[in-house]
TORMAR-962353 format. One record per residue (C-alpha): residue number from 1; x negated, y, z; chain. Coordinates in Angstrom, 2 decimals, decimal comma, m for minus. Layout:
<nodes>
@seq: NUM xx: X yy: Y zz: Z mol: A .
...
</nodes>
This chain:
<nodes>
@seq: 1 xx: 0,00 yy: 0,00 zz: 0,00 mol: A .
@seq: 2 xx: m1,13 yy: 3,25 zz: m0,23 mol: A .
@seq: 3 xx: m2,63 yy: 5,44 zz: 2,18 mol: A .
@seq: 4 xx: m0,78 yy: 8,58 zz: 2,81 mol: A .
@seq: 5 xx: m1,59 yy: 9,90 zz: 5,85 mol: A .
@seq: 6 xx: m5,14 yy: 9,94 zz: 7,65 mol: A .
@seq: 7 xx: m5,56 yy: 10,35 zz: 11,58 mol: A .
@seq: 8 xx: m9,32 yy: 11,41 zz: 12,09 mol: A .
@seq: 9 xx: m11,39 yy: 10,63 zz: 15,67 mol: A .
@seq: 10 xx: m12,80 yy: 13,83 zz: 16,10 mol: A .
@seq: 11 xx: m16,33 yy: 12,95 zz: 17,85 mol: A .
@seq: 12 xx: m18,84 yy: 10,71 zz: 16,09 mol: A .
@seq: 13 xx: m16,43 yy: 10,71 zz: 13,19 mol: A .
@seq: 14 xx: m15,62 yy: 14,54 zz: 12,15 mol: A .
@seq: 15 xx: m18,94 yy: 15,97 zz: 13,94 mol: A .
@seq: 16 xx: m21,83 yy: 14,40 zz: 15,41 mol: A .
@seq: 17 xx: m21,20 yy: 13,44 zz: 18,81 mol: A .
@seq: 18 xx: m24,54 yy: 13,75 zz: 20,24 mol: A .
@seq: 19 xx: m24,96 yy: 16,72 zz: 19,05 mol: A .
@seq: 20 xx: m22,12 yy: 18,02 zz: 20,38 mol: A .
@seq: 21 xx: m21,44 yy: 16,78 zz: 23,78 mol: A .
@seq: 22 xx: m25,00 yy: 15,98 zz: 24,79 mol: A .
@seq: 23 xx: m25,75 yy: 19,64 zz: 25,62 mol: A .
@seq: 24 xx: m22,04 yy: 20,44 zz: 27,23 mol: A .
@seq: 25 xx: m21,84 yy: 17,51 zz: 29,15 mol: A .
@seq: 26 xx: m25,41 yy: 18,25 zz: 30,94 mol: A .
@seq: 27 xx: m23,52 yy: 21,43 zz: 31,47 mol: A .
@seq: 28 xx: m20,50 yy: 20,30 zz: 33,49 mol: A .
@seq: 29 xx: m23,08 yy: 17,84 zz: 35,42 mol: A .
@seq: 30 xx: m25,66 yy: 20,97 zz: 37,01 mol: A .
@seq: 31 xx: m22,29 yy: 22,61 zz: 37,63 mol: A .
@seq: 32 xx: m21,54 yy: 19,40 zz: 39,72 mol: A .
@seq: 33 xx: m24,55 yy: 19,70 zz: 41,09 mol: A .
@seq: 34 xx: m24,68 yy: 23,43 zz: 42,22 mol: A .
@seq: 35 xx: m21,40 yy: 22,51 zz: 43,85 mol: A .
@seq: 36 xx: m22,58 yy: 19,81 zz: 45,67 mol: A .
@seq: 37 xx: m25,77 yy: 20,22 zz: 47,66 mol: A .
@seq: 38 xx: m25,79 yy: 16,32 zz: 48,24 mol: A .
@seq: 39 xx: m25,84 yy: 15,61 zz: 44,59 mol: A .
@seq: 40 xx: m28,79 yy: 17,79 zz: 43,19 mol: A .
@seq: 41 xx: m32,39 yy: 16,15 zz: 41,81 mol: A .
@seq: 42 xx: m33,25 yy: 15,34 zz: 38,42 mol: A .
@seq: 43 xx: m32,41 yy: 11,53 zz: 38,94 mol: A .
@seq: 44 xx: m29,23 yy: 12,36 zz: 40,04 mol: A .
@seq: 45 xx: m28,69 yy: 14,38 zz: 37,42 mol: A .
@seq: 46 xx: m29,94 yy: 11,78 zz: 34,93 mol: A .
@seq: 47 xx: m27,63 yy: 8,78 zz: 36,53 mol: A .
@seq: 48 xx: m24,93 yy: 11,00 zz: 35,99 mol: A .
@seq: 49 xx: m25,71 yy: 11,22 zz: 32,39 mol: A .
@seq: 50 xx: m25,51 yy: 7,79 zz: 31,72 mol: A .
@seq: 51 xx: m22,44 yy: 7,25 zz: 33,85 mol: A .
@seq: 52 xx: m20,92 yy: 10,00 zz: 30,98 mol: A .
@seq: 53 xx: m22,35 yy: 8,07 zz: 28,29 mol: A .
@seq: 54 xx: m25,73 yy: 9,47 zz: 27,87 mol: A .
@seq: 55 xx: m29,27 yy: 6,77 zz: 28,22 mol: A .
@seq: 56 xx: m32,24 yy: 8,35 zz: 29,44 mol: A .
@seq: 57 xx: m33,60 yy: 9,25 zz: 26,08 mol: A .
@seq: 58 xx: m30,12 yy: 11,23 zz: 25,33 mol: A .
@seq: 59 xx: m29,12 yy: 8,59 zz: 23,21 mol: A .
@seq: 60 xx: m25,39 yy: 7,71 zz: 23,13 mol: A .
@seq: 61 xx: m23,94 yy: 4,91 zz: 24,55 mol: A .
@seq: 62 xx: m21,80 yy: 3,15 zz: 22,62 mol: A .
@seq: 63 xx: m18,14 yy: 2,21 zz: 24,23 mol: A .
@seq: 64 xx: m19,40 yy: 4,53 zz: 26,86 mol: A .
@seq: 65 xx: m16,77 yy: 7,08 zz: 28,34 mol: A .
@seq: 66 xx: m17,79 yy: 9,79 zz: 26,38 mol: A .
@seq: 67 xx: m17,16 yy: 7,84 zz: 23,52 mol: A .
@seq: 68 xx: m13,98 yy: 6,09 zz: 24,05 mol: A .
@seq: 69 xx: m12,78 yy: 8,02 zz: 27,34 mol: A .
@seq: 70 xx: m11,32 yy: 10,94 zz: 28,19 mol: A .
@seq: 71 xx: m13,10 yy: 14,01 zz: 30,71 mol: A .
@seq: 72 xx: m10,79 yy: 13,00 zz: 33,33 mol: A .
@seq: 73 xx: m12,20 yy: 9,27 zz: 32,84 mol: A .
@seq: 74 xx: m15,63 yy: 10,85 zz: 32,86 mol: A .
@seq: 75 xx: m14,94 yy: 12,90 zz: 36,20 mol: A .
@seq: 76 xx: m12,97 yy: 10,25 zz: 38,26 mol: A .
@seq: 77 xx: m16,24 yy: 7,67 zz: 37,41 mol: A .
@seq: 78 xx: m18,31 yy: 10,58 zz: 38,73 mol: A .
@seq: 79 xx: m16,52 yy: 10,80 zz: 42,05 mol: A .
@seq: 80 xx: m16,42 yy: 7,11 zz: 42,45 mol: A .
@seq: 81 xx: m20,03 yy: 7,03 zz: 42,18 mol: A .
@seq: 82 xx: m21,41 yy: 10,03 zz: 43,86 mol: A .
@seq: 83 xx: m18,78 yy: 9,33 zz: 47,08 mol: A .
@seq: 84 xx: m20,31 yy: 5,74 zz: 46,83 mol: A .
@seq: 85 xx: m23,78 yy: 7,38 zz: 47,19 mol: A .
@seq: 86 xx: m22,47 yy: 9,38 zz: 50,67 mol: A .
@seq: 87 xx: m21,74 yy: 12,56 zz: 49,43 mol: A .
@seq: 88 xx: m18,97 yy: 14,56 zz: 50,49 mol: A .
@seq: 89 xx: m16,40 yy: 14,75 zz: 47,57 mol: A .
@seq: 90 xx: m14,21 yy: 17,30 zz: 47,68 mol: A .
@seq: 91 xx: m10,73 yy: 16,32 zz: 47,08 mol: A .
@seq: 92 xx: m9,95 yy: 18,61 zz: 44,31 mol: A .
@seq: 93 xx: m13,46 yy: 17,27 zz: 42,19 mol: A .
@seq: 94 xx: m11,67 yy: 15,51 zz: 39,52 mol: A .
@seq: 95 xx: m9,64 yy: 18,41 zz: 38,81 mol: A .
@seq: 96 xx: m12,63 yy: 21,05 zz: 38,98 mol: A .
@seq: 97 xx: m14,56 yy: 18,82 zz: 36,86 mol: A .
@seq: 98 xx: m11,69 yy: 18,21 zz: 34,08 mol: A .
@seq: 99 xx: m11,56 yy: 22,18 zz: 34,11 mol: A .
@seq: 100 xx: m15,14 yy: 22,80 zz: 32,92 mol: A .
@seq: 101 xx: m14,61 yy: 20,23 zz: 30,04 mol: A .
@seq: 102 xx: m11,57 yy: 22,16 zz: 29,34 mol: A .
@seq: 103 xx: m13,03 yy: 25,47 zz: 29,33 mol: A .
@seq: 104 xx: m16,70 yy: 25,46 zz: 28,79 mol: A .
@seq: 105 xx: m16,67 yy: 23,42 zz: 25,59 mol: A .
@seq: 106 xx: m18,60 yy: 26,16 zz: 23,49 mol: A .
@seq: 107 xx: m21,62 yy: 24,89 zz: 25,18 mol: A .
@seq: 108 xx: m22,56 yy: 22,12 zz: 22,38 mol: A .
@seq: 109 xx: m23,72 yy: 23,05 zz: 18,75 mol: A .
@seq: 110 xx: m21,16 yy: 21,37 zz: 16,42 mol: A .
@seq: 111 xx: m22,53 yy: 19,67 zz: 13,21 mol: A .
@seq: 112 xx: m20,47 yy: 17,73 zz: 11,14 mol: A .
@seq: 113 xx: m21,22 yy: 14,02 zz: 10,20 mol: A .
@seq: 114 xx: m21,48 yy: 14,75 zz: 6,78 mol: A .
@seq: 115 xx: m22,74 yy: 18,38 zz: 4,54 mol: A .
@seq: 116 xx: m19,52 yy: 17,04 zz: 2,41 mol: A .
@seq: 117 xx: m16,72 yy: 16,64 zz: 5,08 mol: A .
@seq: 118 xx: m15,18 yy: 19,95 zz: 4,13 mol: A .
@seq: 119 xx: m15,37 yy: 18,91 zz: 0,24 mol: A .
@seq: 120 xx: m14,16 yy: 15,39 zz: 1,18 mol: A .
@seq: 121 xx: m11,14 yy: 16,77 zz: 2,86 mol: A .
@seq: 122 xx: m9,82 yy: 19,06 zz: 0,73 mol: A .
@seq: 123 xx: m10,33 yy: 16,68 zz: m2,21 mol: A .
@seq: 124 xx: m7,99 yy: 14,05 zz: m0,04 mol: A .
@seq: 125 xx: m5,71 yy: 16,87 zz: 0,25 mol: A .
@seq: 126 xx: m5,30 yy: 17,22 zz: m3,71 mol: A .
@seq: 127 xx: m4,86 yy: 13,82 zz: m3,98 mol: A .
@seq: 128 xx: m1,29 yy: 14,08 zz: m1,48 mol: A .
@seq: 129 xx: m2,51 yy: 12,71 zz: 1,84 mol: A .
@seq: 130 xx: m1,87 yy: 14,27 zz: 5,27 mol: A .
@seq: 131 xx: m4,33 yy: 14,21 zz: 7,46 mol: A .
@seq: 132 xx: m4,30 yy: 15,03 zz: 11,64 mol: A .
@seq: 133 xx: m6,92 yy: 14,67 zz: 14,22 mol: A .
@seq: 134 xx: m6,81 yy: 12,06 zz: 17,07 mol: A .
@seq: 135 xx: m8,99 yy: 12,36 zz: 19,81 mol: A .
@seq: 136 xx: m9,21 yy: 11,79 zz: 23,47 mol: A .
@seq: 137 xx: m10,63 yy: 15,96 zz: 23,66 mol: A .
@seq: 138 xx: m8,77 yy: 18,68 zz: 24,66 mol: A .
@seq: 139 xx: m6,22 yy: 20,86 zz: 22,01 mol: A .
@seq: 140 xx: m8,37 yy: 24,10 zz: 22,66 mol: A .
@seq: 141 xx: m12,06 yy: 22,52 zz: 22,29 mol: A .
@seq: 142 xx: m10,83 yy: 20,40 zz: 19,05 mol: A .
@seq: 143 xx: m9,36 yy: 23,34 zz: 17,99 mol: A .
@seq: 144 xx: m12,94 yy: 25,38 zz: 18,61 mol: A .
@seq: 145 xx: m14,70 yy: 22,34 zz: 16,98 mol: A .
@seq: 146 xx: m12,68 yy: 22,53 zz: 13,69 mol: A .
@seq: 147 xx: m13,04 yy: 25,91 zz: 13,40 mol: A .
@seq: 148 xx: m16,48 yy: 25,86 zz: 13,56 mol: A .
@seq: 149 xx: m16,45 yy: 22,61 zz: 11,03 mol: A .
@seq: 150 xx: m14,72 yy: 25,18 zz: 8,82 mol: A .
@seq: 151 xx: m11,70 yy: 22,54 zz: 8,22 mol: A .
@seq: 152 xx: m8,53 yy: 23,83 zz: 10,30 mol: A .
@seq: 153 xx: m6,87 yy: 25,13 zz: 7,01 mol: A .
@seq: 154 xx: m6,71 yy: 21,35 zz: 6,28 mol: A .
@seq: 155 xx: m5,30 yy: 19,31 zz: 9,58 mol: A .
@seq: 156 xx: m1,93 yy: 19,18 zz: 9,60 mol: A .
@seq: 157 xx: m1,47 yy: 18,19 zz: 13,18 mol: A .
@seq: 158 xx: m3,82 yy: 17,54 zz: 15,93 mol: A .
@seq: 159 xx: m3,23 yy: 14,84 zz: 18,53 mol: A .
@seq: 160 xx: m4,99 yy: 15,78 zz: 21,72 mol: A .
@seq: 161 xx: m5,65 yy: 13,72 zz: 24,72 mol: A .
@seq: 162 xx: m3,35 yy: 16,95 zz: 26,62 mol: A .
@seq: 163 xx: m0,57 yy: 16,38 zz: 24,02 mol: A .
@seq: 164 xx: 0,51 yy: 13,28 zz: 24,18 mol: A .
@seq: 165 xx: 1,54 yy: 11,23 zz: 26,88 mol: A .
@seq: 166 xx: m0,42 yy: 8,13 zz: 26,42 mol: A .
@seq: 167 xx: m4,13 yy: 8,72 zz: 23,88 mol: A .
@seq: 168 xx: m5,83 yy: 6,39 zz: 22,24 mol: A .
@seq: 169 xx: m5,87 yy: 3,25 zz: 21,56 mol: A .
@seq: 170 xx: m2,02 yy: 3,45 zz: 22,60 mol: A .
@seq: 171 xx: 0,28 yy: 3,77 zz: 19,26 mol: A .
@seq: 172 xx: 1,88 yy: 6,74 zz: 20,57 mol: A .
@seq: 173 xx: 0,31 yy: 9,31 zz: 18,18 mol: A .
@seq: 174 xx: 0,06 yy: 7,18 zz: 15,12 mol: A .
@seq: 175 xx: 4,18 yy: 6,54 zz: 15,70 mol: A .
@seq: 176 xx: 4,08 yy: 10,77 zz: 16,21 mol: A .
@seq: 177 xx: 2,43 yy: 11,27 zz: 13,12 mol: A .
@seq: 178 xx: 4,49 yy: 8,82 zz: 10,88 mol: A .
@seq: 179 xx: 7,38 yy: 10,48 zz: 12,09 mol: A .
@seq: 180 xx: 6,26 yy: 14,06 zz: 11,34 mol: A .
@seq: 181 xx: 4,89 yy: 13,09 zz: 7,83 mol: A .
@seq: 182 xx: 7,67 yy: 10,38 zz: 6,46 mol: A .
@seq: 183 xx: 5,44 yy: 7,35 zz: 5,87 mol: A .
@seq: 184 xx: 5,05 yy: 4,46 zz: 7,37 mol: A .
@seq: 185 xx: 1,85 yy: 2,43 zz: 9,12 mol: A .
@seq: 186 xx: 1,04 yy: 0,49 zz: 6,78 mol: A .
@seq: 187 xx: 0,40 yy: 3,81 zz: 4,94 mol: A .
@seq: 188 xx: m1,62 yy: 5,56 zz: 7,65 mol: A .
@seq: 189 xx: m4,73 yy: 4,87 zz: 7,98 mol: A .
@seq: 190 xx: m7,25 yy: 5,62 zz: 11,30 mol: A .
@seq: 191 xx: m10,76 yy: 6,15 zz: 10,34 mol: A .
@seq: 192 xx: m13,62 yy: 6,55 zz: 13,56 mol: A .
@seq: 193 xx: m16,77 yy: 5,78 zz: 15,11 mol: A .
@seq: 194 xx: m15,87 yy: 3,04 zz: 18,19 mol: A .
@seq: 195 xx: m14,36 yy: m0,16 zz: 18,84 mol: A .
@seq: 196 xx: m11,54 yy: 2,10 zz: 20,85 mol: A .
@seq: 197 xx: m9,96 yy: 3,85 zz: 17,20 mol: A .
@seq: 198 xx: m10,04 yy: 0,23 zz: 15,69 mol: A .
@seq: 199 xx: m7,85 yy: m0,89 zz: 18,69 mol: A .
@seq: 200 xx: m5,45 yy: 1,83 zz: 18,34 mol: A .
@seq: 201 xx: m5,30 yy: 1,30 zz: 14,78 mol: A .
@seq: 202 xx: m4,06 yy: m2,35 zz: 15,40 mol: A .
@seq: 203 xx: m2,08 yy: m1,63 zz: 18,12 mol: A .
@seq: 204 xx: m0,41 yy: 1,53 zz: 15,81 mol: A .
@seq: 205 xx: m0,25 yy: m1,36 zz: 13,00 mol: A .
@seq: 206 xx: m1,84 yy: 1,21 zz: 10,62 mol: A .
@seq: 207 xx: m5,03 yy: 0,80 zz: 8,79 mol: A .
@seq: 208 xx: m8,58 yy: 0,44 zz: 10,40 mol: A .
@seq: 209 xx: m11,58 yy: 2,17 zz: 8,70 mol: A .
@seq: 210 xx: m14,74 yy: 1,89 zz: 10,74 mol: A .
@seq: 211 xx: m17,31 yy: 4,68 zz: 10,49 mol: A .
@seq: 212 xx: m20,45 yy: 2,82 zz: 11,02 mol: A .
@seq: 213 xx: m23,71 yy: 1,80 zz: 9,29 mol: A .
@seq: 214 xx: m24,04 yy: m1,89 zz: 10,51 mol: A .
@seq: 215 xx: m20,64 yy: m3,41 zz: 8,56 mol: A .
@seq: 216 xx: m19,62 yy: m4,77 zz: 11,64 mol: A .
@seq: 217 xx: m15,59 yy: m5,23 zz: 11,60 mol: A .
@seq: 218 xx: m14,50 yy: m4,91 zz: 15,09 mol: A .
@seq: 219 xx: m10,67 yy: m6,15 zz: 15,86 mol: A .
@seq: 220 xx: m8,33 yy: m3,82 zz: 14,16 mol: A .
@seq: 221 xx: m10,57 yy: m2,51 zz: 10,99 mol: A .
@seq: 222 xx: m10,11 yy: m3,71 zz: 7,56 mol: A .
@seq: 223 xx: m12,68 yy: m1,67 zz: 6,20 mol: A .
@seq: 224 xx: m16,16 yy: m0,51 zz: 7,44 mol: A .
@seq: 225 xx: m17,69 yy: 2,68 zz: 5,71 mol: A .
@seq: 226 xx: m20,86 yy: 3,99 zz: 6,34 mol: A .
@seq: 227 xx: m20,19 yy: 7,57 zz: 5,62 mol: A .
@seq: 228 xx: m17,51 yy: 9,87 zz: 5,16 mol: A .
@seq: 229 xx: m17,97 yy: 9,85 zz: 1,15 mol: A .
@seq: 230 xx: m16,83 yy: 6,65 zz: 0,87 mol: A .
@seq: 231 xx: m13,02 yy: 7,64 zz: 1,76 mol: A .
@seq: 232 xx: m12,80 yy: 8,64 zz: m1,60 mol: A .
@seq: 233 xx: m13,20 yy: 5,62 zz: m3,02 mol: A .
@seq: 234 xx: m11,16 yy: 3,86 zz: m0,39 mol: A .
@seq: 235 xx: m8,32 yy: 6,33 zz: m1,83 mol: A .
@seq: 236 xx: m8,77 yy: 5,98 zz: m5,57 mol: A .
@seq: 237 xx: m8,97 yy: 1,93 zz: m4,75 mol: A .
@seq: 238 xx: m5,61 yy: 2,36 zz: m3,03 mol: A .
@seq: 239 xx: m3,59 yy: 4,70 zz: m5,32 mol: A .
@seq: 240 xx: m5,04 yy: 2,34 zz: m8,29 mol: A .
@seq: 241 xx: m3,59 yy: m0,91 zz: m6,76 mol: A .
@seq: 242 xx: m0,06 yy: 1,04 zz: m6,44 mol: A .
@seq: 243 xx: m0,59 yy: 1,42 zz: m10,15 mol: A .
@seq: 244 xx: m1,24 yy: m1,71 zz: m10,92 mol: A .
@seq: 245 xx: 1,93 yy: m3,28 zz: m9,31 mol: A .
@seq: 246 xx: 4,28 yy: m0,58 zz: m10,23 mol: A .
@seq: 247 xx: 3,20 yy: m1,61 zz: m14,05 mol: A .
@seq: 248 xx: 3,43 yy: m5,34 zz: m13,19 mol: A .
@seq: 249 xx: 7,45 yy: m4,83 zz: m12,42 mol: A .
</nodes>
């Protein structure tokens, strides 16, 4: 069938998440620290980095929480570990801590995974398909990140961790966006970087296309690309196949 719609992970997929969140999330973790005495030091500051989703060479983790979680996961597994270390938690740390990701997300440099996303997008535009964002970020900070990307003028809806009641990988946004456009699942497809986007797109019963470079095909993904690029094949293969059978009947 073919793809209509397109629901985009926004981190590792649209931009490069290292890039991005390395930088910010260091951020939110001194302002941990300068909050509590008890959790200052450069090895605390490093464990809390990988707890995020960060190794000790900055490299990302993969399935890690910054990956597949949300900043609420990343600040409740925070608490849980620094009160398990003695120090004094505050009780309203989660909440402080979910804050700063909301509001301090112009601290990482966005660079997109590709010098062609913009080119790539518009060009599925012409061709008829929708396409949204799906991420487990916040509205404002995806909204900051596309605008930077220079590709706002062509989302047609953004599905935010803070707007919808249940993110990824439950099928509440891909039933949200079938709605909103008139197409089916079988005719949306979810394209991102982790094992968590391949799950929703199984559990939305929508299309899986892995972004990835090792052709791997986790549970949930049909399709592995290696780059953005290759979308427009994966379009042109599916609008020719429609072709095909409509002339076969």
């Amino acid at each position: 069938m073919e793809i209509q719609g397109y629901l985009f992970d926004k981190d590792g997929t649209l931009l490069q998440l290292d890039t991005y969140w390395l930088a910010f999330t260091e951020h939110v973790a001194r302002k941990v620290q300068g909050m509590l005495p008890g959790a200052r030091g450069e090895e605390t500051l490093a464990r809390l980095m990988e707890l995020a989703g960060f190794d000790r060479q900055g490299k990302v983790i993969p399935e890690s929480p910054v990956v597949a979680g949300t900043n609420e996961d990343i600040a409740v597994i925070w608490r849980d570990w620094l009160a398990g270390c003695g120090v004094r938690v505050p009780d309203g740390f989660v909440s402080d801590v979910t804050g700063w990701f909301w509001t301090d997300y112009e601290h990482g440099e966005v660079v997109p995974t590709t010098p062609k996303l913009a080119a790539i997008l518009r060009e599925l535009k012409n061709r008829g398909c929708r396409i949204g964002v799906a991420t487990s970020d916040y509205y404002d900070s995806t909204c900051y990140c596309l605008d930077k990307l220079g590709i706002s003028g062509m989302i047609d809806a953004i599905y935010s961790a803070d707007r919808v009641a249940k993110p990824k990988p439950d099928p509440e946004t891909a039933r949200r966006a079938c709605e909103a456009w008139g197409i089916p699942p079988e005719s949306l497809a979810m394209v991102g970087d982790s094992e968590n986007d391949m799950r929703f797109a199984r559990n939305a019963g929508c299309r899986g296309i892995y972004l990835s470079a090792d052709g791997a095909l986790p549970p949930g993904a049909q399709r592995c690309i290696a780059s953005l690029d290759a979308l427009l094949d994966e379009s042109r293969e599916s609008r020719t196949q429609t072709c095909k059978r409509g002339d076969s009947m």
